[in-house]
VOGU-3710 file (C-alpha; in Angstrom, 3 decimals, decimal comma):
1> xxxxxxxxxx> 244,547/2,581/157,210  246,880/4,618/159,080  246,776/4,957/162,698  245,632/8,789/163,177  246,584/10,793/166,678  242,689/11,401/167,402  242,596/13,779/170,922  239,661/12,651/172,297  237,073/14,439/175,170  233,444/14,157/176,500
11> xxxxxxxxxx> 231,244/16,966/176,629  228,539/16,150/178,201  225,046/17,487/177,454  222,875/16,166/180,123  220,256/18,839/180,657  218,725/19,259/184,392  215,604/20,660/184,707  214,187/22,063/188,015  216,283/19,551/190,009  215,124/16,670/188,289
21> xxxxxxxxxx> 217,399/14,931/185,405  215,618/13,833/182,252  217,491/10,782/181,835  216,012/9,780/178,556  217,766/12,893/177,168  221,702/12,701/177,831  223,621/13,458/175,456  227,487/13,537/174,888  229,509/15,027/172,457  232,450/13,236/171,490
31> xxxxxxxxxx> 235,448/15,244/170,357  238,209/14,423/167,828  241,574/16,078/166,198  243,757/15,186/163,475  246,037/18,307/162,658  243,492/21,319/161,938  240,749/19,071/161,100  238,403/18,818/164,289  235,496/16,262/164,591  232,634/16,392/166,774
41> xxxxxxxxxx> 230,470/13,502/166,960  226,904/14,070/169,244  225,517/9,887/168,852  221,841/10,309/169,641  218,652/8,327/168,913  216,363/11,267/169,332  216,540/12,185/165,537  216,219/10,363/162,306  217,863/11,785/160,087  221,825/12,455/160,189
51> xxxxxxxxxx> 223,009/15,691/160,026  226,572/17,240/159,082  227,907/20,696/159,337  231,242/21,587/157,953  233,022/24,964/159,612  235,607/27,022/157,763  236,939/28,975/160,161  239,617/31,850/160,289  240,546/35,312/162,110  237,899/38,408/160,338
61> xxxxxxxxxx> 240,198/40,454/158,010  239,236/43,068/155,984  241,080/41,977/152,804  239,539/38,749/152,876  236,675/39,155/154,425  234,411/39,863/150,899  235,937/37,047/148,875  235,868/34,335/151,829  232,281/35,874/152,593  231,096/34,664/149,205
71> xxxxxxxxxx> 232,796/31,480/148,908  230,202/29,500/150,222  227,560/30,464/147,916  229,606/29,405/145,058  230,378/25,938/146,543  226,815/25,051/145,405  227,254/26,061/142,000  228,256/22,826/140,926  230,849/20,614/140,914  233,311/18,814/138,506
81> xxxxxxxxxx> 230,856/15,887/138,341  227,762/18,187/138,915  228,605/21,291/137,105  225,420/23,089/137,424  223,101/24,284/140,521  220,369/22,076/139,077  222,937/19,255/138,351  223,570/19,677/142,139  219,872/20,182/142,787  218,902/16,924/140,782
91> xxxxxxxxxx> 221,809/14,617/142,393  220,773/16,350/146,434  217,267/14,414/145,302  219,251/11,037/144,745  220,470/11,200/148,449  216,870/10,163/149,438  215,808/14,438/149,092  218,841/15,182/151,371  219,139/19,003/152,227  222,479/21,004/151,736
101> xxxxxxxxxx> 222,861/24,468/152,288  225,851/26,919/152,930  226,360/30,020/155,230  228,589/32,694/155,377  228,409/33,737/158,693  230,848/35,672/161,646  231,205/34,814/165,455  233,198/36,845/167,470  236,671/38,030/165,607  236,297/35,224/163,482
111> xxxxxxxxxx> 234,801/34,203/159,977  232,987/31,002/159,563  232,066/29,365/155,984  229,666/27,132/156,364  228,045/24,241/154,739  224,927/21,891/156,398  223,208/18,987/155,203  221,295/15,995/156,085  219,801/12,812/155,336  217,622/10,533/156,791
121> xxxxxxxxxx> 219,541/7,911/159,179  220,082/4,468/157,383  219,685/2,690/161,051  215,954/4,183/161,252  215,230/3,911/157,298  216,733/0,351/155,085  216,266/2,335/152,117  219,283/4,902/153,048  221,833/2,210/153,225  225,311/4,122/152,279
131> xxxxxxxxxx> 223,818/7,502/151,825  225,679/9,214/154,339  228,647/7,879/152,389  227,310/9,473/149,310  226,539/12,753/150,869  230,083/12,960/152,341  231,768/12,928/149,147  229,358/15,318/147,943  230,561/17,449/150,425  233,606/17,016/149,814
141> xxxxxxxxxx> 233,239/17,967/146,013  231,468/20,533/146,863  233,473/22,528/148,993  236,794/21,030/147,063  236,220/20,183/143,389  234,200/23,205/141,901  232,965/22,855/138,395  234,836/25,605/135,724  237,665/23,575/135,154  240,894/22,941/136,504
151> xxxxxxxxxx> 242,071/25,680/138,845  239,090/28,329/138,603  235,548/29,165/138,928  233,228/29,083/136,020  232,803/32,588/134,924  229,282/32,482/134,696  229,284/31,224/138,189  230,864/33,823/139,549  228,878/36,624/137,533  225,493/35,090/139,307
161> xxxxxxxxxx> 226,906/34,764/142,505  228,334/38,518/142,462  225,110/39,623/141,526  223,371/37,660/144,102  226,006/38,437/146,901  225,518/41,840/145,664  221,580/41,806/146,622  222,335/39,954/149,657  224,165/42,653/150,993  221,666/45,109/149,836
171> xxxxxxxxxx> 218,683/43,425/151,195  220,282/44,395/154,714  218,866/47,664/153,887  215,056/46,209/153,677  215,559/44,824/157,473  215,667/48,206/159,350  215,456/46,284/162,534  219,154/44,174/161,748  220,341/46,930/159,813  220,209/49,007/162,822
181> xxxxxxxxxx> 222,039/46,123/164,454  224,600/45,931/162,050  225,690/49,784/161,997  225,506/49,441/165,954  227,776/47,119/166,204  230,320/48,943/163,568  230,019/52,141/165,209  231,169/50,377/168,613  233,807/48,190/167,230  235,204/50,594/164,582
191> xxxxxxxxxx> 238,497/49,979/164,629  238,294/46,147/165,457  237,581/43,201/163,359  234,312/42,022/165,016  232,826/45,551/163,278  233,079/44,236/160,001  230,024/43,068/158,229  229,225/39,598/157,615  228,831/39,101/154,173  231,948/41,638/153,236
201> xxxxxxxxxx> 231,580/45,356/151,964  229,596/46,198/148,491  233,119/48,113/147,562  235,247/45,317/147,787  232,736/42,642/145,902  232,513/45,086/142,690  235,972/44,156/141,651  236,535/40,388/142,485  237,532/38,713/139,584  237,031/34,848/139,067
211> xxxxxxxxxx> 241,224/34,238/139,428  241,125/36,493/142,482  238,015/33,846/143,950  239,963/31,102/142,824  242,933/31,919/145,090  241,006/33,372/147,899  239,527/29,280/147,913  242,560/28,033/147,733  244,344/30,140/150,362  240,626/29,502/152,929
221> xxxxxxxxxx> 241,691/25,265/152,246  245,208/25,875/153,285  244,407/28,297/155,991  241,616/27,918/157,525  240,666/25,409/161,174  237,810/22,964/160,088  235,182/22,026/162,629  233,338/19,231/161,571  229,581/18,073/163,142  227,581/14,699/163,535
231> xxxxxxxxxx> 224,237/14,658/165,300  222,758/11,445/164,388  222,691/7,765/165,879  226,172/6,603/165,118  226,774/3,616/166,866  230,670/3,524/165,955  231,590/7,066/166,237  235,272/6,249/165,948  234,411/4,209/162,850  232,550/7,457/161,327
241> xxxxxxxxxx> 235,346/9,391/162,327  237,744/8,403/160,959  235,688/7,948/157,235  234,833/11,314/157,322  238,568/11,882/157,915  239,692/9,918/154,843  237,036/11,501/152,358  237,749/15,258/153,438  241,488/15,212/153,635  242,043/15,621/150,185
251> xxxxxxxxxx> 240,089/18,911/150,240  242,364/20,220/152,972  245,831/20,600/152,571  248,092/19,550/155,944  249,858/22,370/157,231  252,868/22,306/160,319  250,973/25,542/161,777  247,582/25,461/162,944  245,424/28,651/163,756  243,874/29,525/167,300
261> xxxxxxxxxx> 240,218/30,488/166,801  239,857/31,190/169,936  237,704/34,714/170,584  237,557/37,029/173,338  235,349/39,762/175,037  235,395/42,887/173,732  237,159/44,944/176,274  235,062/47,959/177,901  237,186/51,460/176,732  237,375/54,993/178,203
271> xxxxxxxxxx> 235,923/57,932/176,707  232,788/59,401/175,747  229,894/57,661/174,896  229,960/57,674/170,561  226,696/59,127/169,306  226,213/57,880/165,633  222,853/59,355/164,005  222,020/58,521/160,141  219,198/59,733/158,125  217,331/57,602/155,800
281> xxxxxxxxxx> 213,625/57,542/154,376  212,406/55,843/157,331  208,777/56,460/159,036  209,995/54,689/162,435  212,995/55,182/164,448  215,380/52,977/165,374  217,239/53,714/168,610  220,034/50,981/169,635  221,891/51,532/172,642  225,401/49,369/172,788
291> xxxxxxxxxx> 226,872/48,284/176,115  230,380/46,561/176,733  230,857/44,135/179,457  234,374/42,692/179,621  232,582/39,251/180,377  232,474/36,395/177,269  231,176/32,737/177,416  234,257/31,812/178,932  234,151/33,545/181,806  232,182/32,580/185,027
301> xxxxxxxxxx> 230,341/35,854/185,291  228,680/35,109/181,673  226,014/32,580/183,325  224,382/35,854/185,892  224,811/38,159/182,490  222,943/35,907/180,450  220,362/36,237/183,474  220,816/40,022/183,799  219,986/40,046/180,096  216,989/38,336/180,146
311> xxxxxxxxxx> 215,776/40,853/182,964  216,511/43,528/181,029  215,377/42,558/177,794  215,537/39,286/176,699  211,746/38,813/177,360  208,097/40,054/177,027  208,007/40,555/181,339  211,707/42,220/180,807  212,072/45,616/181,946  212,455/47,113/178,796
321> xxxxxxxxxx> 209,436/45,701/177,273  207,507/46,590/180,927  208,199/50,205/181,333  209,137/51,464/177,433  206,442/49,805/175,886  203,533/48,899/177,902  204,046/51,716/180,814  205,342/54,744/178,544  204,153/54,043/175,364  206,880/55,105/173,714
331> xxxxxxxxxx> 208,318/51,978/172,092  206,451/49,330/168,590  209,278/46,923/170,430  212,005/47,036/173,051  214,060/44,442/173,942  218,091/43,507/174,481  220,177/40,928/173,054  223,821/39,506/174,272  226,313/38,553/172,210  227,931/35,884/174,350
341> xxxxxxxxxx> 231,494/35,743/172,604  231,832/39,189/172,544  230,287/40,266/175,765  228,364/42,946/173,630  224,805/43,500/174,774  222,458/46,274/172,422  219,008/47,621/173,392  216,559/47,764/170,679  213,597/49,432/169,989  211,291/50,946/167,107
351> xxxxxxxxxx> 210,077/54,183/168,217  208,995/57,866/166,757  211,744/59,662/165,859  210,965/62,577/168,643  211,306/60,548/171,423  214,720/59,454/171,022  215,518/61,256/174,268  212,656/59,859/176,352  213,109/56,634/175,010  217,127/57,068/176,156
361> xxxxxxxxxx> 216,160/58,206/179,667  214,030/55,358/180,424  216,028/52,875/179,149  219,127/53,842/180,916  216,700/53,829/183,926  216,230/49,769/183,546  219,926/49,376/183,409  220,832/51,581/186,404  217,584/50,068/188,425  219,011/46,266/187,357
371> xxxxxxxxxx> 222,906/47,208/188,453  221,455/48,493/191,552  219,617/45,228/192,529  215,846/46,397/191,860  214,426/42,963/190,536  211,708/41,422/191,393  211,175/37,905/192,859  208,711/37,460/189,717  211,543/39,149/187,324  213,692/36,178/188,817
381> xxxxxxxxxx> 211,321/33,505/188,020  210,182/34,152/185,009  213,505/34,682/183,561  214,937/31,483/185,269  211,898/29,597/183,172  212,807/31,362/179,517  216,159/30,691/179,936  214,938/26,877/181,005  212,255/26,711/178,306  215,080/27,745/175,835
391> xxxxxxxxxx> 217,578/24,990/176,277  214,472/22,890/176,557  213,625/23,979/173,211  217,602/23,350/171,748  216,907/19,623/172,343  214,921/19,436/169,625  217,483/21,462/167,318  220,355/19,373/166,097  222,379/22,615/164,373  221,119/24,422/167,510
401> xxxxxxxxxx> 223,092/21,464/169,960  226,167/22,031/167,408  226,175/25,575/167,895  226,021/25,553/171,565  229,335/23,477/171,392  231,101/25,412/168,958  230,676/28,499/170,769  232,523/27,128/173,512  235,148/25,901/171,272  235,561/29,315/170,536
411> xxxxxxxxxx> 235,194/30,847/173,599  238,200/28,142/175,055  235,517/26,630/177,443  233,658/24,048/176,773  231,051/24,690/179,234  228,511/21,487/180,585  225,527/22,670/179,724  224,310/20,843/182,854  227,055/23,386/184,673  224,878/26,535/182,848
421> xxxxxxxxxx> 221,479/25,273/184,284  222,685/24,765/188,030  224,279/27,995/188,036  221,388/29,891/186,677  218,883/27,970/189,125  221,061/29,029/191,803  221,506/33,153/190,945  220,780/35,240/193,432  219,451/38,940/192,730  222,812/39,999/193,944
431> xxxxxxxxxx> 224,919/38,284/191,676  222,853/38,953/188,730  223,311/42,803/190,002  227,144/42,213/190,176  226,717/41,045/186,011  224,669/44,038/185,121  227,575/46,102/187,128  229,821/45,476/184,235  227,099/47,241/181,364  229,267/50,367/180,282
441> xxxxxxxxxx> 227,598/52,365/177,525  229,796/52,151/174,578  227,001/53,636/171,549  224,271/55,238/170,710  222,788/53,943/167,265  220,247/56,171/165,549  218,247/55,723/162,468  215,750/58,572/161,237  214,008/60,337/158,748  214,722/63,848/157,722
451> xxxxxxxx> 212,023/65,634/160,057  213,759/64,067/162,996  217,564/65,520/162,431  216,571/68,342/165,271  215,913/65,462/167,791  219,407/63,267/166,861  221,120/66,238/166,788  221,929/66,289/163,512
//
């Protein structure tokens, strides 16, 4: 076989937990490149069963986001060998019941295709000897070899999937809660690619054609940077390397140029705040409030605004949650999320449409009261144990220990996750003021009934 240029680099994973290291959970990714093809390889003993994720990833476009967005969905509507979803269904069951499933999902200013799937580990069970083999030419025919023929989708494929993509993006609607999300996060990145929707725009699906598919899979192969991910207990990681290598080159194409993926914080702008109101048949409100930072995974400010975060709203003794719901009344929820690649941080909360303005007020409150340094010394410690009891928690998650690395890959720093946990047990309330500092309202989101147009100012 030839010899292959692998770049290789530790990450550790070593997780620290008030002071004391759990040494009988450590941890190390183990990084690899060929090209555009990247290979990340996590050998553990905690889990038995081996688990792959394959990552399509390129820059969020609008003329290819809809066609790339439902790509993976028709990757599992058989293959050349397997030309049916219950041909695929049936030969899954061979692989000792393994599970594959795909993803079209977004991160940043980028798109990701994905595919997952596992199997149990052959070193814990005799009876999976070679499976992982089998799965990862499955894989590869999946994602590669599509049944329909040579050179195009099956017809009747791509008539289900449209339909089904087509409800996907519909069912959006049913979820007020991430709907509300959704248009937030368009109204505040309008003009810049990480507004566009995840799974594409119901106007651009309508008149994809099964040639038009065909190309936009072969132009993702060509185009696109693969991240590849192995949590299981591989003794030989270089070994598994480089077989995954040799089955999934076929299925993508060498090119001289390869794509940065990396992604950036959103940049905080001048100008009025954007108030975006929309009426629908809705009994309960939903009032977002979007924020730019400046500040991404990447930089070293991120570790005090993940902690500022979970002060504000991250968790049920946040501020929100404290003085919206519980104190005020005024709130069914209220809470805040950060988007760590983007630096984008929304409040959310369900409330009746005429107290959008209270609801406003008292928010804004909780963000002025956290950039000015009112936190408690029990605010402090119970957000320093969520944020603990969280990475505690993605120990147990295999795709969960993937993502964490991935988002560093595309953040450019590969952060130690050991690194995250000393700096957050060593925030003070004055650096965790200094994050908040950098919250600039960008948005306000609204989404009511008719009665309430008065009180959005519609």
């Amino acid at each position: 076989m030839e010899e292959r240029p692998w770049d290789i680099m530790n990450i550790s994973l070593t997780f620290f937990f008030g002071g004391l290291r759990m040494a009988d959970i450590q941890e190390q990714f183990q990084s690899y490149r060929s090209g555009r093809v990247h290979i990340q390889v996590l050998p553990s003993k905690q889990f038995h069963t081996r688990h792959l994720t394959v990552k399509l990833v390129t820059p969020l476009r609008r003329e290819t986001l809809t066609p790339w967005a439902l790509l993976p969905y028709l990757w599992l509507e058989g293959t050349s060998a397997h030309p049916t979803p219950l041909a695929v269904s049936r030969y899954a069951e061979t692989l000792l019941g393994a599970s594959v499933r795909t993803l079209s999902n977004k991160r940043g200013d980028v798109q990701v295709a994905e595919l997952y799937a596992s199997v149990p580990d052959e070193t814990v069970f005799t009876v999976a000897q070679g499976v992982f083999h089998d799965l990862l030419q499955f894989v590869a025919q999946l994602i590669g070899n599509p049944s329909g023929g040579p050179e195009r989708f099956s017809m009747a494929a791509v008539t289900r999937e449209k339909t089904l993509h087509k409800k996907r993006i519909e069912s959006l609607m049913d979820d007020k809660i991430a709907y509300a999300l959704e248009r937030c996060l368009a109204a505040m990145c309008e003009d810049e690619p990480a507004g566009l929707p995840r799974l594409g725009l119901l106007e651009d699906l309508t008149g994809i054609t099964a040639s038009q598919l065909w190309d936009a899979q072969q132009k993702l192969l060509r185009e696109a940077e693969i991240y590849v991910y192995l949590v299981g207990r591989f003794a030989h990681p270089e070994g598994m390397v480089s077989e995954v290598q040799e089955i999934l080159a076929p299925v993508f194409p060498t090119v001289s140029r390869i794509n940065s993926t990396y992604t950036q914080a959103i940049l905080v702008r001048a100008g009025q705040v954007r108030q975006v109101a929309e009426v629908q048949d809705v009994v309960q409100g939903k009032l977002n409030l979007g924020f730019r930072t400046g500040i991404g995974y990447g930089d070293k400010e991120y570790p005090a605004l993940l902690f500022a975060n979970g002060i504000l709203g991250g968790f049920p003794h946040s501020k929100l949650f404290v003085h919206v719901r519980e104190r005020a009344g005024l709130a069914y929820y209220a809470s805040s999320r950060l988007d760590g690649l983007t630096g984008m941080t929304v409040v959310q909360s369900g409330i009746e449409m005429s107290n959008k303005d209270k609801v406003t007020d008292i928010a804004m409150e909780q963000v002025t009261a956290l950039q000015s340094g009112e936190i408690t010394d029990e605010e402090m410690e119970f957000t320093r144990r969520g944020l603990r009891n969280q990475y505690m928690q993605a120990m147990d998650q295999p795709l969960t220990l993937a993502d964490i690395h991935f988002q560093g890959v595309l953040a450019g720093s590969l952060r130690d996750t050991q690194d995250i946990l000393e700096q957050l047990s060593k925030l003070k309330k004055e650096d965790v003021a200094a994050a908040a500092a950098h919250l600039q309202l960008d948005t306000i989101y609204f989404l009511h009934g008719e009665e309430a147009a008065a009180h959005a100012g519609a």
